[in-house]
py3Dmol code that shows the C-alpha trace and the ligand (Angstrom):
import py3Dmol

protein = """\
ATOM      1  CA  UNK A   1       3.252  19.655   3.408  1.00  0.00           C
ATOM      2  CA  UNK A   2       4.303  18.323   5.922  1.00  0.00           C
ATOM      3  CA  UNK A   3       5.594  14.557   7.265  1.00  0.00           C
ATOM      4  CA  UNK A   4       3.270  12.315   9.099  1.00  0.00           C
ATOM      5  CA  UNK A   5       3.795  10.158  12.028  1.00  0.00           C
ATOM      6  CA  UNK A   6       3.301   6.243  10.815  1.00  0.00           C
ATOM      7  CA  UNK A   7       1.187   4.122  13.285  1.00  0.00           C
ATOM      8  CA  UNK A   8       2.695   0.797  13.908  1.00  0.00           C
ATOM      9  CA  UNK A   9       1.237  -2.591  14.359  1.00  0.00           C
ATOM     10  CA  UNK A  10      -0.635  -2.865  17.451  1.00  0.00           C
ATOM     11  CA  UNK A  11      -2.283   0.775  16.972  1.00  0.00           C
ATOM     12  CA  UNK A  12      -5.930  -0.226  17.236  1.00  0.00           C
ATOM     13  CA  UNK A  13      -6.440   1.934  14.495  1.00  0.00           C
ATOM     14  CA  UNK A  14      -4.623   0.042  11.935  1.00  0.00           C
ATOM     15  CA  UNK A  15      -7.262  -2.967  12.302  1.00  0.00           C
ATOM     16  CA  UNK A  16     -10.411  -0.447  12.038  1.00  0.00           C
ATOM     17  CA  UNK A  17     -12.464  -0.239   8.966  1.00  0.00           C
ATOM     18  CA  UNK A  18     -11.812   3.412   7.458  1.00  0.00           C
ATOM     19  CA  UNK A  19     -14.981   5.709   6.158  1.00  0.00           C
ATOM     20  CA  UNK A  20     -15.649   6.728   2.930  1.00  0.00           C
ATOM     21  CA  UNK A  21     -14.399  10.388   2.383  1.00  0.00           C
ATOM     22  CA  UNK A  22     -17.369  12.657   1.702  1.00  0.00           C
ATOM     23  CA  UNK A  23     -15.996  15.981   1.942  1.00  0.00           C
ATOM     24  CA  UNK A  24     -13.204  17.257  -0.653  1.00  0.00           C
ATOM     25  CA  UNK A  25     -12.053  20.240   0.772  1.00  0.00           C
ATOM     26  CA  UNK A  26      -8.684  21.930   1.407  1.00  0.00           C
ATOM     27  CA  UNK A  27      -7.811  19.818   4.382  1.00  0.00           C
ATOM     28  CA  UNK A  28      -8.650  16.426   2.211  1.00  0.00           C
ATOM     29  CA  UNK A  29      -5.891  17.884  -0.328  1.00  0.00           C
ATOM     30  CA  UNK A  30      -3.041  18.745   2.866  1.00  0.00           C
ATOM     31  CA  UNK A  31      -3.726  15.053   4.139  1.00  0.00           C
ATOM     32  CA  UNK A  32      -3.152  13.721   0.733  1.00  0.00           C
ATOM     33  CA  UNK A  33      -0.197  15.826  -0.068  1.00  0.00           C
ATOM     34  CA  UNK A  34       1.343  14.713   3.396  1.00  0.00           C
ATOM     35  CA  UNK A  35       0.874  10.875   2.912  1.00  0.00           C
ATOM     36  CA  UNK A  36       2.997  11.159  -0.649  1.00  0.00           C
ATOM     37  CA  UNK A  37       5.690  13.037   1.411  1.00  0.00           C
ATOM     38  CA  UNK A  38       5.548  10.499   4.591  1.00  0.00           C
ATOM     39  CA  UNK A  39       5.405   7.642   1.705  1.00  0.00           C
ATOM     40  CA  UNK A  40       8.352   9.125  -0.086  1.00  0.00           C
ATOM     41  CA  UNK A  41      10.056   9.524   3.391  1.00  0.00           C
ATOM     42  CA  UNK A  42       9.512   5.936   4.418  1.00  0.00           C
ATOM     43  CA  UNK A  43      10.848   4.821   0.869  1.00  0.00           C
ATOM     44  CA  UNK A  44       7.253   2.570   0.216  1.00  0.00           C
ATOM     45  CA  UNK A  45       5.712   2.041  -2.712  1.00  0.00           C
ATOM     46  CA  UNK A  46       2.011   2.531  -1.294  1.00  0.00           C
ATOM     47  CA  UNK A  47       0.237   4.194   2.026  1.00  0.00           C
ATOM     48  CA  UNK A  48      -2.921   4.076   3.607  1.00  0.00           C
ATOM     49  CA  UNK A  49      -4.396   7.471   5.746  1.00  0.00           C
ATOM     50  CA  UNK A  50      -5.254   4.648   8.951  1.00  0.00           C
ATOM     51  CA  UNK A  51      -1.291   4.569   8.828  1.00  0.00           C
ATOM     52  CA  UNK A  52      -1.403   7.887   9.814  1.00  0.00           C
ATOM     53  CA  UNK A  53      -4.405   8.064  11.765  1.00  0.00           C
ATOM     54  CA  UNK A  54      -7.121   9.015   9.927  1.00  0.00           C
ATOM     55  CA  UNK A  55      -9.809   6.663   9.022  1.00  0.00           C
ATOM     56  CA  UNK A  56     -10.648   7.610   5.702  1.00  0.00           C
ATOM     57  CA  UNK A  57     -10.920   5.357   2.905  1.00  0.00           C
ATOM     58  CA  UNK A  58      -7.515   6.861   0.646  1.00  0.00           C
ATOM     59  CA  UNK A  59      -4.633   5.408  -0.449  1.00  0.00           C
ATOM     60  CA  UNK A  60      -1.060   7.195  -2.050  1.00  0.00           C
ATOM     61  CA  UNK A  61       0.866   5.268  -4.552  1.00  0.00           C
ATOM     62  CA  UNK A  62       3.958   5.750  -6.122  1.00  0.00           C
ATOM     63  CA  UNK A  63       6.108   2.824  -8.048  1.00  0.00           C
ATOM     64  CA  UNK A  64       8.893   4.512  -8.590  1.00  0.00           C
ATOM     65  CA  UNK A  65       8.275   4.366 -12.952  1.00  0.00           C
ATOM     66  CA  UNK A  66       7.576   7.732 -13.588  1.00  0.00           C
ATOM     67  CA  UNK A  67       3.879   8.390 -13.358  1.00  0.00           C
ATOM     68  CA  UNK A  68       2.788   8.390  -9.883  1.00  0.00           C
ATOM     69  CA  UNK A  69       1.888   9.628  -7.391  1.00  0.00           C
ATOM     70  CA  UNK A  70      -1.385   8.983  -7.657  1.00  0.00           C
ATOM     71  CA  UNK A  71      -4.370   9.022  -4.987  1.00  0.00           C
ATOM     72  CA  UNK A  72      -7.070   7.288  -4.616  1.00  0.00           C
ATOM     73  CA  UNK A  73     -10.169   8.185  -2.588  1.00  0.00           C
ATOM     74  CA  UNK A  74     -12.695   5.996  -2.202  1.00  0.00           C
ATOM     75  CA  UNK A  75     -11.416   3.491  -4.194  1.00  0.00           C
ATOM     76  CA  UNK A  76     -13.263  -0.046  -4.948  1.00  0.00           C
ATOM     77  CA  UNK A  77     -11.414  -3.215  -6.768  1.00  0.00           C
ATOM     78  CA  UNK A  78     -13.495  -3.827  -9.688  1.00  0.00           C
ATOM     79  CA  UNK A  79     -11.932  -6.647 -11.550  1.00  0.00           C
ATOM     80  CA  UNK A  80      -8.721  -9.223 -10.569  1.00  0.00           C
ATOM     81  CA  UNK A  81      -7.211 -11.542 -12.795  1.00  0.00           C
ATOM     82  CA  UNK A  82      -4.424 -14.087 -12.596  1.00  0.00           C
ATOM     83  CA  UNK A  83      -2.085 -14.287  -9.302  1.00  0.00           C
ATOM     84  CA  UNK A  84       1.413 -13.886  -7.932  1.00  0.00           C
ATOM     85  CA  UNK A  85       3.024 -15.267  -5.304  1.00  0.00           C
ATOM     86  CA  UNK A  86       6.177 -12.954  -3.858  1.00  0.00           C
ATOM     87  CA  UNK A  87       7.375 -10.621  -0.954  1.00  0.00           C
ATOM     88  CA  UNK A  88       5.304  -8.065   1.271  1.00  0.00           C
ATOM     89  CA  UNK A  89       6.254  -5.822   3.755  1.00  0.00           C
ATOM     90  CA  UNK A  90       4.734  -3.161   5.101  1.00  0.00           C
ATOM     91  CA  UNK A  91       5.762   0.400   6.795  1.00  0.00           C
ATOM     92  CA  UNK A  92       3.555   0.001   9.944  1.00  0.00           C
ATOM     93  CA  UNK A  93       5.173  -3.790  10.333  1.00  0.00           C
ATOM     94  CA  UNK A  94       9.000  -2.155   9.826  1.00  0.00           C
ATOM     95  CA  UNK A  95      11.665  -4.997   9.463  1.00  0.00           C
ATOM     96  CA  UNK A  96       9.230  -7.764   8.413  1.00  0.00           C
ATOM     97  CA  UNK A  97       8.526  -9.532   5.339  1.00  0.00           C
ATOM     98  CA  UNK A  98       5.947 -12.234   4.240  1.00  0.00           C
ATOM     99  CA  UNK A  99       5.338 -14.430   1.302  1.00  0.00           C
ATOM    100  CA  UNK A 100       1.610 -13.069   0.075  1.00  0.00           C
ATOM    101  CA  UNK A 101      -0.589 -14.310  -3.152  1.00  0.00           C
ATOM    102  CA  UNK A 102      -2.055 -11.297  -4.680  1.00  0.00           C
ATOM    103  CA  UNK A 103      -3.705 -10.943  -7.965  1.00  0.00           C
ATOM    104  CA  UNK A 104      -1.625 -10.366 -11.185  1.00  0.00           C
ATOM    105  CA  UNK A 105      -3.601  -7.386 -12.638  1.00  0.00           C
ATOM    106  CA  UNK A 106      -6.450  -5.030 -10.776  1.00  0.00           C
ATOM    107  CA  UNK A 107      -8.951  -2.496 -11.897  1.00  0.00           C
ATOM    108  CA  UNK A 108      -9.588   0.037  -9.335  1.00  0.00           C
ATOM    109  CA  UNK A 109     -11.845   2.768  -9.365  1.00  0.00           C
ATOM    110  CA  UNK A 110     -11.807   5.132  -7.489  1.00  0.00           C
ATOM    111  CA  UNK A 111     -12.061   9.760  -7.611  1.00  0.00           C
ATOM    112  CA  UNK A 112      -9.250  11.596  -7.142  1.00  0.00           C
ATOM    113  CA  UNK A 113      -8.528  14.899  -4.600  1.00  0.00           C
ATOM    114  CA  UNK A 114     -11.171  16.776  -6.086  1.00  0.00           C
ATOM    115  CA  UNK A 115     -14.413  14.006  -6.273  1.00  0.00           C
ATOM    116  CA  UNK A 116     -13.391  13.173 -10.279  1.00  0.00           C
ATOM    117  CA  UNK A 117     -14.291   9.375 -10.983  1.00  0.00           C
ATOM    118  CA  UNK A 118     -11.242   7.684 -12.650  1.00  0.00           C
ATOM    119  CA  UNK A 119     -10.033   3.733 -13.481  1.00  0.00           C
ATOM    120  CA  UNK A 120      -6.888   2.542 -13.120  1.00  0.00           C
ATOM    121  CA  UNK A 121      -5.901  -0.915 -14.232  1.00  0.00           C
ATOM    122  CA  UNK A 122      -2.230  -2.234 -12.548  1.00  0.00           C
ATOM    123  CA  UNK A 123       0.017  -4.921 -12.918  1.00  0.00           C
ATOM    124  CA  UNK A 124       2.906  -6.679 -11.070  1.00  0.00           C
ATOM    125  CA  UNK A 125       3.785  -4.720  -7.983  1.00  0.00           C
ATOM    126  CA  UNK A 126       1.203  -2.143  -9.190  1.00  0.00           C
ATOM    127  CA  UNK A 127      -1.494  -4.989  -8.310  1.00  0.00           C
ATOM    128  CA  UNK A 128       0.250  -6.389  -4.973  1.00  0.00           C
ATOM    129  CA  UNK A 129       0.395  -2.526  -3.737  1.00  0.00           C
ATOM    130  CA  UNK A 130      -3.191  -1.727  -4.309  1.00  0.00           C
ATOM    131  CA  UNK A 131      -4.500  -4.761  -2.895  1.00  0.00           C
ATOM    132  CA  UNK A 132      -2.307  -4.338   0.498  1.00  0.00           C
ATOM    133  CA  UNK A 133      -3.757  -0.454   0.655  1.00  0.00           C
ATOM    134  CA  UNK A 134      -6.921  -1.290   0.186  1.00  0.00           C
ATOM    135  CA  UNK A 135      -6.358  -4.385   2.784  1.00  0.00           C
ATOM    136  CA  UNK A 136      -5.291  -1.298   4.910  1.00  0.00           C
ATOM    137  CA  UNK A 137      -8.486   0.513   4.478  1.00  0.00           C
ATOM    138  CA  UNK A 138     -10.442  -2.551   5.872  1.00  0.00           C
ATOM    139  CA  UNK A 139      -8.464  -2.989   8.563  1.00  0.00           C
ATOM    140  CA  UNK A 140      -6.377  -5.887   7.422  1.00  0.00           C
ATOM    141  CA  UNK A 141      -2.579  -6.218   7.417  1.00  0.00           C
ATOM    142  CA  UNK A 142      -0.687  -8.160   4.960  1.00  0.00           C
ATOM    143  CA  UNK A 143       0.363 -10.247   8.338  1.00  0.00           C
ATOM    144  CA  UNK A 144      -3.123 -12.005   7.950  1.00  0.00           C
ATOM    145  CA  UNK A 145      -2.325 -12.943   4.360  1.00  0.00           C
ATOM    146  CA  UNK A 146       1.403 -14.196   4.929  1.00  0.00           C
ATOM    147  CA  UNK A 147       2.006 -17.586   3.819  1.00  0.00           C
ATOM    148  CA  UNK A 148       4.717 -18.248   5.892  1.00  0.00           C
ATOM    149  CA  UNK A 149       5.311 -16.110   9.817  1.00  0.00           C
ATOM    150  CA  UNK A 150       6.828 -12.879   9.030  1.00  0.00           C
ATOM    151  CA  UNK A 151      10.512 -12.585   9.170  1.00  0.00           C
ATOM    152  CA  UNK A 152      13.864 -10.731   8.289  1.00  0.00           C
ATOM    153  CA  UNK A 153      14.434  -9.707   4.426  1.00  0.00           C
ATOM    154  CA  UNK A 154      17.234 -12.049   5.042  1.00  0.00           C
ATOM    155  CA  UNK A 155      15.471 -15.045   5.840  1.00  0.00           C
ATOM    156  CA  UNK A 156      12.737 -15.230   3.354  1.00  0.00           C
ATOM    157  CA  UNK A 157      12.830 -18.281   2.085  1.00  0.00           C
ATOM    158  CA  UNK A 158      13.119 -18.929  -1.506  1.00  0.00           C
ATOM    159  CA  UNK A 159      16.253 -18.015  -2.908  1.00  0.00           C
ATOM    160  CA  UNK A 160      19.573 -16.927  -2.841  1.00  0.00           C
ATOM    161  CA  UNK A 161      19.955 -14.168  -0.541  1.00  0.00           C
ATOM    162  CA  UNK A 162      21.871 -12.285  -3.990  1.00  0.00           C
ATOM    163  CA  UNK A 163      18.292 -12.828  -5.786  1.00  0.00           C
ATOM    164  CA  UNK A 164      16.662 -11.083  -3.120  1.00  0.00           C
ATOM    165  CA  UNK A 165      18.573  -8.428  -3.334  1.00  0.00           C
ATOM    166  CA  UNK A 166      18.226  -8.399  -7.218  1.00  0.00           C
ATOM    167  CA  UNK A 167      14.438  -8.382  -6.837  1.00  0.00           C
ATOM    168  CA  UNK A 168      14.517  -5.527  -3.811  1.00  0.00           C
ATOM    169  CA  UNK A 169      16.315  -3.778  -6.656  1.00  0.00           C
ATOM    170  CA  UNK A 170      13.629  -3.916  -9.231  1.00  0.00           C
ATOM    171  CA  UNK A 171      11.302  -3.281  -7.084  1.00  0.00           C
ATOM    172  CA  UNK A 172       9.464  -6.997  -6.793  1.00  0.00           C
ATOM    173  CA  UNK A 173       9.673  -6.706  -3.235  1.00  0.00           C
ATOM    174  CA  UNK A 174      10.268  -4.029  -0.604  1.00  0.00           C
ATOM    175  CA  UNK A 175       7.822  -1.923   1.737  1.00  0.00           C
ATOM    176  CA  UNK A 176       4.892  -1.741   0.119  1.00  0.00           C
ATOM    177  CA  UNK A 177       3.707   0.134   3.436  1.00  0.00           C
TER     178      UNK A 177
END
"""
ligand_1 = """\
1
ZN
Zn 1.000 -1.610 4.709
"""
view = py3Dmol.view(width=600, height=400)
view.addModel(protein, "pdb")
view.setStyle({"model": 0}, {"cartoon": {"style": "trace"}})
view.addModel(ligand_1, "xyz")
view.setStyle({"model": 1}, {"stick": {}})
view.zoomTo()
view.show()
C-alpha cells in the first residue's frame, strides 16, 4: 500500500466525469487499498480515485463506527429520502467548509474489488459522504452545492463556535474529502 498524492481544486481532473471500471484485476485492488490509506491519512470520512488521479468511477468510505472501509466501484444512487442541511468539506478544498443539503438516507449499489453486486443503504453522515463521492465521480465539488461561499470551520455560520466543535466531534461535520 502505499499513500497517494491528493489533487486539489483547480486540477482539471477533479471536474472530469470518471469511467466506469471494467477491469478487476490486481492493480484495481492496489488503487483501492491506497485510497483507504491516503483517506485514513487525510483523516476524511470518504474519497474519490479523481482525487488521486485516476478517473475511475470508485469511491472509499470509512465513518469511523466500526464497519468500514468499504469500496464502492461503480456505484449508482438508487433511492434518496428525506434531507439534511449541515457542514461539508472536502480534502481536495483543504481549510474550507460549506453549508450543503444532502439527502437523509441513500441506497447505493454498487460491486465491490472483485465485480460482486452489493446494496448499501446509509444514513446521516453515511448519506452526506456518499452523495459528495459520487458528486466527485461526476466531476462536481461540494463548492457547487454550498449554500453559503466556502469559509473557515470557524466562521460557519450557525452556532456557537463550542457546538461546532461538539458536532466536528461526533462526526456531523469534518472532511468528508
Ligand atoms: Zn471531496
Amino acid at each position: 500500500m502505499a499513500l497517494r498524492d491528493i489533487l486539489i481544486e483547480g486540477d482539471p481532473a477533479l471536474t472530469k466525469r470518471s469511467r466506469p471500471v471494467k477491469k478487476f484485476d490486481d492493480r484495481l485492488a492496489s488503487l483501492i487499498d491506497d485510497m483507504i490509506e491516503t483517506m485514513y491519512d487525510g483523516d476524511g470520512v470518504g474519497l474519490a480515485a479523481p482525487q488521486v488521479g485516476v478517473l475511475r468511477r470508485i469511491f472509499v468510505m470509512d465513518l469511523d463506527d466500526g464497519e468500514g472501509p468499504f469500496a464502492f466501484v461503480n456505484p449508482e444512487i438508487v433511492e434518496s429520502e428525506g434531507d439534511q442541511e449541515g457542514p461539508e468539506g472536502c480534502l481536495s478544498l483543504p481549510g474550507l467548509f460549506g453549508i450543503v443539503n444532502r439527502p437523509m438516507t441513500v441506497t447505493v449499489r454498487a460491486v465491490d474489488r472483485h465485480g460482486n453486486p452489493f446494496e448499501k443503504t446509509v444514513e446521516g453522515l453515511g448519506a452526506r459522504c456518499v452523495c459528495h463521492e459520487n458528486d466527485h465521480l461526476d466531476g462536481i465539488l461540494f463548492r457547487r452545492h454550498s449554500q453559503i461561499p466556502l469559509c473557515a470551520l470557524e466562521d460557519l455560520p450557525g452556532g456557537e463556535e463550542e457546538e461546532q466543535e461538539q458536532a466536528l466531534l461526533s462526526d456531523e461535520a469534518g472532511e468528508l474529502a
